[in-house]
C-alpha positions as CSV (number, residue, x, y, z in Angstrom):
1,X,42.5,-157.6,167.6
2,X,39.1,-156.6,169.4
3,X,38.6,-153.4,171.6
4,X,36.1,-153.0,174.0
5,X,33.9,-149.8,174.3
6,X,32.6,-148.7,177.6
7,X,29.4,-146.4,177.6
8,X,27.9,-144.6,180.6
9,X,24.9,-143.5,181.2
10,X,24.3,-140.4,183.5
11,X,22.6,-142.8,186.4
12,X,25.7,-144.9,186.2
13,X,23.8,-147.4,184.3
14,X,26.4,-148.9,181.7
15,X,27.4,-150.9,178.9
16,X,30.1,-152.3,176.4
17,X,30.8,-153.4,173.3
18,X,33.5,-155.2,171.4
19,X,34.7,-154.5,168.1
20,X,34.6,-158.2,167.6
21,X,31.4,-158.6,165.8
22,X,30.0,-155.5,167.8
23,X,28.7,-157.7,170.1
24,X,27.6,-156.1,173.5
25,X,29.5,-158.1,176.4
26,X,28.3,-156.0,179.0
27,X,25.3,-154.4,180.6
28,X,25.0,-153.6,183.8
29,X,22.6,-151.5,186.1
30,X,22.6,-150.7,190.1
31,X,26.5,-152.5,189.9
32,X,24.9,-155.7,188.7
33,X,25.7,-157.2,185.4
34,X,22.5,-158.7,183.1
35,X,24.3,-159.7,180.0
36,X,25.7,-163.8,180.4
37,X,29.1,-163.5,181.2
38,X,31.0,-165.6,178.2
39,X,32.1,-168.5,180.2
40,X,33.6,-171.0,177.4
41,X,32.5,-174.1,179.8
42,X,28.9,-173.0,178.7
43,X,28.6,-170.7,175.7
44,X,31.6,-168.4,174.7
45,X,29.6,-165.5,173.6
46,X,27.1,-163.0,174.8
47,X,24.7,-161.0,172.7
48,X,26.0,-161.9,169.0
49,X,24.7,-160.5,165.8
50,X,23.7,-162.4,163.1
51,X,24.2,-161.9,160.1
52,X,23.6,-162.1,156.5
53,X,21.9,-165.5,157.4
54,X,20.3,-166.9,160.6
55,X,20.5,-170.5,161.4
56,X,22.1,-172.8,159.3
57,X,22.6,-173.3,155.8
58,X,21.7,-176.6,154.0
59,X,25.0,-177.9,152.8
60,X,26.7,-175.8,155.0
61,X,26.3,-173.4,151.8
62,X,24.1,-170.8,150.2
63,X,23.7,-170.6,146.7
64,X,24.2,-167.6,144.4
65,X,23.3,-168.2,140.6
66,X,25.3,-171.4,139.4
67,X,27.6,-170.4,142.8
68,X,27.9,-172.1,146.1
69,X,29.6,-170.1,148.9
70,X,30.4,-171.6,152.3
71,X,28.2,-170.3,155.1
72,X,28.4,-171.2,158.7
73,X,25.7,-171.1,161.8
74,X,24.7,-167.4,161.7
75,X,26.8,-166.1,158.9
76,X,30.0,-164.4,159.6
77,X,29.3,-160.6,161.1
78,X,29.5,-161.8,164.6
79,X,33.3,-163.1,164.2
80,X,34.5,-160.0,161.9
81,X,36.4,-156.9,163.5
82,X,33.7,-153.4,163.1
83,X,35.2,-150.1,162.5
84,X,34.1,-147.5,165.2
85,X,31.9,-144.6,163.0
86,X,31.1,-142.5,166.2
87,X,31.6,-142.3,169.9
88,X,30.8,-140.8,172.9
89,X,30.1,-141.3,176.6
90,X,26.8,-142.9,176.6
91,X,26.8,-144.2,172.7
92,X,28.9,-145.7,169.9
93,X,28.3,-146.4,166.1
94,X,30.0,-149.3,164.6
95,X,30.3,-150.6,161.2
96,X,31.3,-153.4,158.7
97,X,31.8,-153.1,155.2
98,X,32.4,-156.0,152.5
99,X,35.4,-157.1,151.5
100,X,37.1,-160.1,150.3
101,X,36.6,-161.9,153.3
102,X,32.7,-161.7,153.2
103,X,32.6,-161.8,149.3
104,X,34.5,-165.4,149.7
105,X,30.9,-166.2,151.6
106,X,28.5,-164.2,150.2
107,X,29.2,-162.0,146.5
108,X,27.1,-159.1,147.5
109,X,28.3,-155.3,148.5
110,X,26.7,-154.0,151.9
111,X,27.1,-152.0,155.0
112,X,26.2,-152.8,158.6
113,X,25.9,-150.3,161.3
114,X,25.1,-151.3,164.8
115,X,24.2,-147.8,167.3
116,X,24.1,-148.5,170.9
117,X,23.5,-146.0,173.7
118,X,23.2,-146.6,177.4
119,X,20.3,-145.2,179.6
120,X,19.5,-145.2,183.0
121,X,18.4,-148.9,183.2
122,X,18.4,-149.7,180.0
123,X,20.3,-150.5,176.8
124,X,19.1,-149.4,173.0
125,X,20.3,-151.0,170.1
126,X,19.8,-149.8,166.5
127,X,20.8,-151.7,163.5
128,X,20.8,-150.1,159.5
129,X,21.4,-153.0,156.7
130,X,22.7,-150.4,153.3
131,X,22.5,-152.1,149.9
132,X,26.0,-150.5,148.6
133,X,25.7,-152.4,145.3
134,X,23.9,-153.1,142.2
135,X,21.4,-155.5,142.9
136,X,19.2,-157.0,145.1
137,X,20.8,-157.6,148.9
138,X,19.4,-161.3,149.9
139,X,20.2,-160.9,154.0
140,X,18.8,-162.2,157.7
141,X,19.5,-160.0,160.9
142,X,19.0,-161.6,164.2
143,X,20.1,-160.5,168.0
144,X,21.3,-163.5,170.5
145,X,21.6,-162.0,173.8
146,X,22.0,-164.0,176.9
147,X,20.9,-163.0,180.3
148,X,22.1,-165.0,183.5
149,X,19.7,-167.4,185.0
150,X,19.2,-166.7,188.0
151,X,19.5,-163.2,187.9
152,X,17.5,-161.9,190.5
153,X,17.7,-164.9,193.4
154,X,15.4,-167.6,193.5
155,X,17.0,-170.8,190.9
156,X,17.0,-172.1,188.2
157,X,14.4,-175.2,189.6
158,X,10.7,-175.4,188.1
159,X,9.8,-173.6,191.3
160,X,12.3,-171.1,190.8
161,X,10.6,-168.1,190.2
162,X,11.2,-167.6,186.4
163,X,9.4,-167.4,183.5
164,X,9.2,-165.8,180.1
165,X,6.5,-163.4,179.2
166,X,5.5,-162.7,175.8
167,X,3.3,-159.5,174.8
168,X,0.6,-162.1,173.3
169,X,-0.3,-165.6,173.3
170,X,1.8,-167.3,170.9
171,X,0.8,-170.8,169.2
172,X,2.5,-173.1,171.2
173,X,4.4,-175.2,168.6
174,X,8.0,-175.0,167.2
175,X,9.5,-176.6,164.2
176,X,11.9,-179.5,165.7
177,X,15.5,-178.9,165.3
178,X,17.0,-181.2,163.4
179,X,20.9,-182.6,162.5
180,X,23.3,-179.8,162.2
181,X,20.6,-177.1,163.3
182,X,18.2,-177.3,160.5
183,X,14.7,-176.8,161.1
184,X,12.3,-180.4,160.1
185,X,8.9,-180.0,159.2
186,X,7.9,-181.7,161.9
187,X,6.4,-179.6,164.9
188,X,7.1,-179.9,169.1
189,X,5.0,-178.7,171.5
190,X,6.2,-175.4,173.3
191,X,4.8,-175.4,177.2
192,X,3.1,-171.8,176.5
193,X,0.0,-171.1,178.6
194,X,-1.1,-168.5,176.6
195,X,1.6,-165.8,176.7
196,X,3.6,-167.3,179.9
197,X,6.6,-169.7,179.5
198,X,7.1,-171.1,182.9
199,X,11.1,-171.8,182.8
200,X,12.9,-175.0,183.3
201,X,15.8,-176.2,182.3
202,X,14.2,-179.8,181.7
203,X,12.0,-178.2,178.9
204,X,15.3,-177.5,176.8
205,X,16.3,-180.0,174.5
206,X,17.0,-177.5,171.8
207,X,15.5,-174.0,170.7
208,X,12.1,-172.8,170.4
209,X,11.7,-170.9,167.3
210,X,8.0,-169.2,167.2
211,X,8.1,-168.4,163.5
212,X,5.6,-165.0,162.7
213,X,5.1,-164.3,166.3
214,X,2.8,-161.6,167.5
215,X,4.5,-160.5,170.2
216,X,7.1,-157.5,169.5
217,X,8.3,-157.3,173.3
218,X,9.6,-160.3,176.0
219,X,10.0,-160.1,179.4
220,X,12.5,-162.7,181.3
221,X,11.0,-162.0,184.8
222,X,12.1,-163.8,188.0
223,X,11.3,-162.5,191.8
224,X,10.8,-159.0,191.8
225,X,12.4,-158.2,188.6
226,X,12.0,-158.4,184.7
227,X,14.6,-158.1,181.6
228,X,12.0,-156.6,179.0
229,X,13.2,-156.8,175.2
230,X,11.5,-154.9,173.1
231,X,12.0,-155.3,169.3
232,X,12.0,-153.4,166.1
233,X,10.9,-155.3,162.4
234,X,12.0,-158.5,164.0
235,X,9.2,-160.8,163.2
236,X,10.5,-164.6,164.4
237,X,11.7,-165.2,168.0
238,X,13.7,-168.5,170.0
239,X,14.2,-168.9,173.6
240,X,17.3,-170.9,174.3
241,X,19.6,-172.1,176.7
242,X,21.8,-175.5,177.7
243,X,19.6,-177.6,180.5
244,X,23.0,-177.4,182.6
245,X,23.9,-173.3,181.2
246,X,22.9,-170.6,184.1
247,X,21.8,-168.5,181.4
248,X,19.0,-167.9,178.9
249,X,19.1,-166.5,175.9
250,X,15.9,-164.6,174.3
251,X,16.4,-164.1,170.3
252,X,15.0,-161.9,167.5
253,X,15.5,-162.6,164.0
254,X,14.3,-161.5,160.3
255,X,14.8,-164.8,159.5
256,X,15.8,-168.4,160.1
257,X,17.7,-171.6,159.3
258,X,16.9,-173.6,156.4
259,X,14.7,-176.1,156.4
260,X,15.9,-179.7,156.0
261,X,14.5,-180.3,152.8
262,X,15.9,-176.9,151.0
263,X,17.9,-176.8,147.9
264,X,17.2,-173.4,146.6
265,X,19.4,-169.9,145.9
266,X,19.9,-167.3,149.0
267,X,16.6,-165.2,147.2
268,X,14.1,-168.2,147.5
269,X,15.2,-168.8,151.9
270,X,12.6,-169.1,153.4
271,X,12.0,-166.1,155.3
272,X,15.1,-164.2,153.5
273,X,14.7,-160.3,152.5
274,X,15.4,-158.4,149.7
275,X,16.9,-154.9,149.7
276,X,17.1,-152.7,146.4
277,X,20.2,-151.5,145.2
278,X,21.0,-148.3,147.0
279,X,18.5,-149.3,150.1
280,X,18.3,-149.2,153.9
281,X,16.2,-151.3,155.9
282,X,16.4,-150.5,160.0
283,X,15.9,-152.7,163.0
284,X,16.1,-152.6,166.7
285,X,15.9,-153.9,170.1
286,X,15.6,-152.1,173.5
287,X,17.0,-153.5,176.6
288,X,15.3,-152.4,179.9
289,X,15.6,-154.0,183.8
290,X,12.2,-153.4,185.4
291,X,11.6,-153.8,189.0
């Protein structure tokens, strides 16, 4: 059973969580909510963490020595109950441990703790990966946050008013997306002018994934207003959405799904880390309205 924690900034600014994955399902600022609202007729979730892999799996597996563990889209933190660490007003710690449910998935020991506080205007997340065992920790983090779209009038139209802005120029070509998420060698062209995504729906057929992007902050702007996300040690990026969805969703990841062609263990992803035994490794994203 999940519980949802409100936080409060002094401004009035605020936020909450669910236990459920510690997935933030609210964020709102000035009385207006930023964070997609859920609705199952489009996408049922709302900021999700990903985690110990991002993307799919070839196989709908990973591999681990001679092993083969089952491994769905994204892993399994985002669909596993957290245990509140620390709490107050404006800020909560949650964690999740191992345990025979993630060791039927993936044989490692590890701790994940996600931190969020609520400021005025803004929302910080913190995330700590711990290597609790004896060897090397094989994991991917990502963040998939949705923002409605609209959210500042103006629609969703070509002419609309919206756009995503990156920090820099980003090459404007993606790895296509192929049967059951997998990535294909094969590249589409992303409709960047230099570091401006004009936004329309049409443009979605599936996710853009800018592998090793140079940009560490994002800004989904629309008339008079921007969502800036700012992230920590996350290296690869997607925009996303439905062409009928009135949201969009801007991601950060470590890493990403496998590519169509892989047969290898969890060590040799592509893209997949490595913590030492007894290791932490931190990451972090900072939600902010401008305007």
């Amino acid at each position: 059973m999940s519980t949802r924690i409100d936080l409060t900034a002094p401004d009035g600014t605020s936020a909450a969580l669910s236990t459920h994955g510690a997935e933030p399902v609210s964020w709102r600022v000035g009385g207006t909510e930023y964070l997609w609202s859920g609705d199952p007729e489009h996408w049922n979730r709302h900021a999700p963490w990903l985690f110990p892999v991002v993307g799919a799996s070839a196989g709908g597996h990973v591999k681990v020595g001679s092993a083969r563990y089952p491994m769905g889209q994204h892993g399994f933190a985002r669909d596993l109950p957290f245990q509140v660490i620390e709490q107050r007003a404006d800020a909560v710690t949650l964690r999740l441990t191992d345990g025979p449910e993630t060791r039927a998935h993936y044989p490692f020991a590890f701790q994940l703790d996600v931190a969020a506080r609520v400021r005025p205007g803004g929302l910080d997340l913190d995330v700590t990966v711990g290597n609790s065992g004896t060897e090397p920790l094989p994991y991917a983090l990502g963040f998939h946050p949705a923002f409605p779209w609209p959210f500042a009038g103006g629609t969703r139209a070509r002419d609309g008013g919206y756009a995503v802005e990156f920090e820099q120029a980003e090459r404007p070509f993606a790895p296509q997306v192929g049967p059951g998420g997998l990535l294909l060698r094969d590249e589409q062209p992303i409709p960047l002018s230099g570091d401006i995504l004009p936004l329309d729906p049409a443009i979605f057929t599936e996710a853009f994934v800018i592998r090793n992007a140079r940009s560490r902050r994002m800004r989904f702007t629309g008339p008079g207003k921007a969502i800036r996300m700012e992230m920590a040690d996350f290296p690869h990026l997607a925009v996303w959405t439905k062409p009928t969805a009135p949201f969009l969703s801007l991601e950060c990841w470590t890493g990403y799904a496998d590519w169509a062609d892989f047969s290898g263990e969890l060590t040799e992803r592509d893209a997949q880390r490595l913590l030492a035994p007894g290791a932490e490794a931190r990451h972090g994203v900072r939600l902010t309205l401008e305007g």
